[in-house]
C-alpha positions as CSV (number, residue, x, y, z in Angstrom):
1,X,13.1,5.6,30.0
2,X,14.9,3.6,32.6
3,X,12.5,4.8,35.6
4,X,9.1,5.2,33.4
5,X,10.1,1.5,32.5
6,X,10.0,0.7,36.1
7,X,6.8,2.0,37.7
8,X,5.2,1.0,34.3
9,X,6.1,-2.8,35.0
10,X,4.4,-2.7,38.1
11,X,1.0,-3.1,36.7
12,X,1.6,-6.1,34.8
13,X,3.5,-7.7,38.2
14,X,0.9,-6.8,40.1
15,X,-2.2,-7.6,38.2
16,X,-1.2,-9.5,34.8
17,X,0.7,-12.3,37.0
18,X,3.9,-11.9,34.8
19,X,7.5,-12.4,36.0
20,X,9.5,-9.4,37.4
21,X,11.8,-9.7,34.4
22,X,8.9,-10.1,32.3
23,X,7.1,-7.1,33.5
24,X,9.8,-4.8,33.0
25,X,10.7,-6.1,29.3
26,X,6.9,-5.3,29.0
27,X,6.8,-1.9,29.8
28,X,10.3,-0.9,28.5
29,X,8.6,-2.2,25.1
30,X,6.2,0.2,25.1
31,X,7.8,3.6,26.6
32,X,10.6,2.7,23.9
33,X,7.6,1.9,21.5
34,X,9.7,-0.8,20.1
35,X,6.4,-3.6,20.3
36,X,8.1,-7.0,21.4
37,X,5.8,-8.3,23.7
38,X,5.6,-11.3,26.0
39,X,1.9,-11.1,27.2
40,X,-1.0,-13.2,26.1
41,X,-3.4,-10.5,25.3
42,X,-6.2,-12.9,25.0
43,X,-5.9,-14.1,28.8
44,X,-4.8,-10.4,30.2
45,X,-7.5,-8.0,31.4
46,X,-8.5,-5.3,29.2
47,X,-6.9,-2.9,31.6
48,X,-3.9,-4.4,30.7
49,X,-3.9,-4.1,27.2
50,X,-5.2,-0.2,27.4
51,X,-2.1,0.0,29.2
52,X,0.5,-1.4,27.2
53,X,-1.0,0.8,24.6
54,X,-1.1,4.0,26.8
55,X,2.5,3.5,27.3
56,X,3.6,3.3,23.9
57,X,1.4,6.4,23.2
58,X,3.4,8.2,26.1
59,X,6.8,6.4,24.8
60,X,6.1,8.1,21.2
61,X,4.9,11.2,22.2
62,X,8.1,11.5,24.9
63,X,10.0,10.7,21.9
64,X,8.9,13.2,19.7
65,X,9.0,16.4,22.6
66,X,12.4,15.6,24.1
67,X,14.2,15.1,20.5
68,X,12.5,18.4,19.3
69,X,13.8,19.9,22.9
70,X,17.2,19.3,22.5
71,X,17.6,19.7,18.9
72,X,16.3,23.1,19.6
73,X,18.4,24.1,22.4
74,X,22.1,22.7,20.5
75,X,21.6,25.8,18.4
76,X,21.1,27.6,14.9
77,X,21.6,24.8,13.1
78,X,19.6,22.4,14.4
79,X,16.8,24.6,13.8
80,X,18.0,25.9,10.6
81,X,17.6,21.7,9.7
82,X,13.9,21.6,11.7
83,X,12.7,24.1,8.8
84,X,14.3,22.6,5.8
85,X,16.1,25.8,5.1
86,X,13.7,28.0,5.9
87,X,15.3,31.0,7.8
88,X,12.7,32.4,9.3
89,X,12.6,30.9,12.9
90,X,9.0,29.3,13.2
91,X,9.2,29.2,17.0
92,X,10.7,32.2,19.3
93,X,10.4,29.5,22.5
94,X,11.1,26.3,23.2
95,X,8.0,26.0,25.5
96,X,5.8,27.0,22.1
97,X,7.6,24.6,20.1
98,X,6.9,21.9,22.1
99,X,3.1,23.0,22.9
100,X,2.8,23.0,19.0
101,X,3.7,19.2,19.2
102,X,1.9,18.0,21.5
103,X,-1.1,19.8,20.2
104,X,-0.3,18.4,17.1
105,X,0.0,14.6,18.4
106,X,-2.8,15.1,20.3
107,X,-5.2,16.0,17.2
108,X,-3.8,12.9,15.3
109,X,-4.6,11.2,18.4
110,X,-8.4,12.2,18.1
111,X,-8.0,12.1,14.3
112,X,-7.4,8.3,14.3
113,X,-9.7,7.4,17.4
114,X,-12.5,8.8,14.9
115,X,-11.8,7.1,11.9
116,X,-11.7,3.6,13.8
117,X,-14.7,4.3,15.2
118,X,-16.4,5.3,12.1
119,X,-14.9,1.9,10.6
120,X,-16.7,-0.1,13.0
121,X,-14.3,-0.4,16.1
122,X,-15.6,-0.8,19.2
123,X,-14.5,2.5,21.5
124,X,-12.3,-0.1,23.3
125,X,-10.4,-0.9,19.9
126,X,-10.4,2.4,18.6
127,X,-8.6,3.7,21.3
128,X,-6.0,1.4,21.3
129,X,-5.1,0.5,17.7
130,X,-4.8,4.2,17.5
131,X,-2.4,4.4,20.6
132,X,-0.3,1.8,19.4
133,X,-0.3,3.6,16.0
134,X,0.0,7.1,16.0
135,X,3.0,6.1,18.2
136,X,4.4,3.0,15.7
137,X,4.7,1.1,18.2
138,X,2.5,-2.3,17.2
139,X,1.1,-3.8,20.6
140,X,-2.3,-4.8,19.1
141,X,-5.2,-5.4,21.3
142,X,-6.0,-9.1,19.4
143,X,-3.5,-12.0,18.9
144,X,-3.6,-12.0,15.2
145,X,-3.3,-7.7,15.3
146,X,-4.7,-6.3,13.2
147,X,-6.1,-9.3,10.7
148,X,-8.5,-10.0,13.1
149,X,-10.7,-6.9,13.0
150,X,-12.8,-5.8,10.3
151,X,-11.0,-5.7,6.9
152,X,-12.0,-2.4,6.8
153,X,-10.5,-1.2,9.3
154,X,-7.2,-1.9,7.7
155,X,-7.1,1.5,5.7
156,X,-7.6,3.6,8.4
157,X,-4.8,2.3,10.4
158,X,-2.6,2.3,7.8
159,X,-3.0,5.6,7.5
160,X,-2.5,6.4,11.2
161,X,1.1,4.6,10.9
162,X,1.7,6.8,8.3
163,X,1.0,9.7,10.4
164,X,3.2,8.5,13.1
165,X,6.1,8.3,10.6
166,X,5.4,11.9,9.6
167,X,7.9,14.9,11.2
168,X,5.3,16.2,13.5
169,X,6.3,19.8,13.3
170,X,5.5,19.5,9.5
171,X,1.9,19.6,10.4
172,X,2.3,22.9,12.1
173,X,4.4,24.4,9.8
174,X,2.4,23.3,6.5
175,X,-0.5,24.8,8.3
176,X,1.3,27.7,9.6
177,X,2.7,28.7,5.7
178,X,0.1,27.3,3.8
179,X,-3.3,29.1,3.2
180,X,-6.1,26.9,4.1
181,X,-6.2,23.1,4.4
182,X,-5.7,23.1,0.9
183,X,-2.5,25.1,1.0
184,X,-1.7,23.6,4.1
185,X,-1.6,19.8,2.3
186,X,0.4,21.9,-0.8
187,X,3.2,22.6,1.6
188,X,2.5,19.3,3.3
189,X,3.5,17.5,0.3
190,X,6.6,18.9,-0.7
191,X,8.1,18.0,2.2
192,X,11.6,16.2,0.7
193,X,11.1,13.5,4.1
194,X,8.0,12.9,3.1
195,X,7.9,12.5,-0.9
196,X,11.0,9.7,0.0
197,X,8.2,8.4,2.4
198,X,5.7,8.0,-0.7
199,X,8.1,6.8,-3.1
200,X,9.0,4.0,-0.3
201,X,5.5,3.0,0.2
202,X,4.4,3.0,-3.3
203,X,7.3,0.8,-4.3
204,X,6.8,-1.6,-1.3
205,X,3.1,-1.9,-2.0
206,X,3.6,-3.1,-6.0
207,X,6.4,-5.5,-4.2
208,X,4.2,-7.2,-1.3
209,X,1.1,-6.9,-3.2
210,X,1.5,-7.7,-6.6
211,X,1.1,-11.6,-7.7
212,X,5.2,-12.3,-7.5
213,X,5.3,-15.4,-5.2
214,X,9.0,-14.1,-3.8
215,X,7.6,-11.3,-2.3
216,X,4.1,-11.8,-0.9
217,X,1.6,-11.7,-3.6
218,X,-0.4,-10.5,-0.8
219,X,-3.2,-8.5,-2.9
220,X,-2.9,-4.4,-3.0
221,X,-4.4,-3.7,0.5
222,X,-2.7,-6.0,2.2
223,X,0.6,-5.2,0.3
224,X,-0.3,-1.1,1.1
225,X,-0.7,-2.3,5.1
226,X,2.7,-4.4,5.0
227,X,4.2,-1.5,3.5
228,X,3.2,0.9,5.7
229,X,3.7,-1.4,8.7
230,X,7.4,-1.9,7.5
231,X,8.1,1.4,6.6
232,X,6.6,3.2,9.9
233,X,8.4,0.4,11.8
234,X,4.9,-0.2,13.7
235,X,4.7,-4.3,13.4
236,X,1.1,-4.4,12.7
237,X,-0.1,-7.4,10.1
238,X,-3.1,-8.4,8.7
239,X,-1.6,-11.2,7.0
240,X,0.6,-13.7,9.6
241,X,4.3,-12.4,9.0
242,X,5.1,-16.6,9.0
243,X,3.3,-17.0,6.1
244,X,5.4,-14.8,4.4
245,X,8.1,-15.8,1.8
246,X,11.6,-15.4,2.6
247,X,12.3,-12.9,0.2
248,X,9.2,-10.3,1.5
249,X,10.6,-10.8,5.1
250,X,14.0,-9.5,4.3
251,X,12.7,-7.0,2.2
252,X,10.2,-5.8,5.3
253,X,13.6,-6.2,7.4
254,X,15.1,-3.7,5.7
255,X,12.2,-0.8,5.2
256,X,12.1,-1.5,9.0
257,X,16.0,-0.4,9.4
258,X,15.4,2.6,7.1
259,X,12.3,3.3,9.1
260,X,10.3,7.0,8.8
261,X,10.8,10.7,8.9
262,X,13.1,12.5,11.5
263,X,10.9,14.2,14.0
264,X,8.6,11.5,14.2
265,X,7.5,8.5,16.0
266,X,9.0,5.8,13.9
267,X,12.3,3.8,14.3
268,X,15.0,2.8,12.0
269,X,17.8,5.0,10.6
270,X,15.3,7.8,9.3
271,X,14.6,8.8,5.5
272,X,16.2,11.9,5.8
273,X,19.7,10.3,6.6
274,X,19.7,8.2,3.0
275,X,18.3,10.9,0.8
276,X,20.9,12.7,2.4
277,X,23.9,9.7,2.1
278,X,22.2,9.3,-1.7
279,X,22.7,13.7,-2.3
280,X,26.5,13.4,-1.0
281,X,26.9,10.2,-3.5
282,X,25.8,12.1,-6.4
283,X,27.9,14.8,-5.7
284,X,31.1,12.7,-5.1
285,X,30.4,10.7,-8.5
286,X,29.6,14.1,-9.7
287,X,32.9,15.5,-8.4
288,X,34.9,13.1,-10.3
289,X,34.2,13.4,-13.4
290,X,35.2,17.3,-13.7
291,X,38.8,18.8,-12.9
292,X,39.6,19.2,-9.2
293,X,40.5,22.8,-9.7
294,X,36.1,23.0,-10.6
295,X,34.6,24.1,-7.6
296,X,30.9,22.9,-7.7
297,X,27.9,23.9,-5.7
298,X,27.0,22.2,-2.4
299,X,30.4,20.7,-2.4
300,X,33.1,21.5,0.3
């Protein structure tokens, strides 16, 4: 990260007239896809601003291989905890594993370009919004992101977050054990990452959106975007985050710090380590309420 961040801040030195400082905050934003940004994208030339979206595309996808890469190499385990249990191994070779991902981002690359496009974006936009959100990492081509293209655009990003927040491998495996797309989606679904996932963003939506002045009242697609934005940890808006209440900031605060699935693109602490921190508190309040001589399942 140290070095991409380098030669990626010479662009914006060079050609955007930024700082040398500035520059490299710049690019170290987007190979780390974490979306702080100190450029005026309404002065910058549009090469600029495909940039800073190529570079979080690279930053996510980087993300995703090398994490994959070593969790495979430290052993059974890790793999054992790549297929949920499963114990037949789904890749013999690291080099397949890997291939399989970046297949996989790729087609969710295409996947999102297309829907933009279909939704009215402009190649230009398409191409970018999708970048910046298959990779959750929020540097949005317009200063008022994504409220200021068509509002119908709005679903089809939110979607391509969620995506990005989604264990990349799962795609390959749901389609590799499932029979069909249909059985594929089946598998998809059951996925214990990504039913948490749900339950977060159905909870978050009925909090932003519905008409409780604490928390937004933002109306149901705007609530579903915040939600998703929060959740993936992508930063995209389509309404201004200042106009928020209080009370729906900290709340967007915290989905951020819990952030998406392991083996995906997003930030935060990951879904999988509180569903797992809520299974070992159940089983310790479980524990104490029988004799300690009772030895219970999933218990040490």
């Amino acid at each position: 990260f140290f070095a991409a961040s380098l030669v990626g801040a010479l662009p914006f030195y060079l050609i955007g007239n930024m700082t040398g400082i500035d520059s490299w905050f710049e690019s170290m934003s987007g190979f780390t896809t974490t979306g702080f940004s100190l450029m005026d994208v309404t002065t910058s030339p549009r090469n600029l601003v495909f940039l800073r979206a190529l570079l979080q595309w690279l930053g996510g996808m980087g993300f995703v291989v090398i994490t994959v890469s070593l969790l495979i190499v430290s052993g059974r385990s890790a793999v054992t905890f790549l297929k949920d249990g499963v114990e037949e191994q789904v890749f013999p070779r690291i080099k397949t594993h890997v291939r399989a991902v970046l297949a996989t981002y790729s087609i969710l690359t295409a996947l999102g370009v297309v829907m933009l496009t279909v939704a009215g974006l402009s190649p230009f936009n398409a191409v970018c919004y999708t970048f910046s959100g298959i990779s959750t990492g929020g540097f949005a081509a317009h200063p008022g992101s994504v409220g200021d293209l068509p509002r119908v655009a709005a679903l089809p990003v939110a979607i391509i977050m969620i995506m990005g927040a989604t264990p990349l491998i799962i795609y390959y495996r749901s389609w590799r054990t499932g029979r069909g797309v249909r059985g594929a989606i089946t598998a998809l679904l059951r996925d214990r990452q990504l039913i948490a996932l749900g339950i977060a963003l159905a909870v978050l939506t009925v909090v932003f959106g519905a008409g409780i002045s604490a928390f937004g009242g933002v109306g149901l697609l705007n609530g579903l975007f915040t939600a998703a934005s929060a959740q993936t940890t992508t930063g995209y808006y389509t309404v201004d985050p200042a106009a928020l209440p209080p009370g729906a900031l900290v709340i967007a605060v915290l989905s951020m710090f819990i952030g998406g699935s392991m083996g995906s693109t997003a930030g935060g602490v990951k879904l999988f380590r509180l569903t797992e921190l809520l299974k070992g508190l159940n089983q310790f309040i479980i524990s104490q309420l029988y004799p300690k001589e009772l030895v219970l399942p999933g218990t040490p």
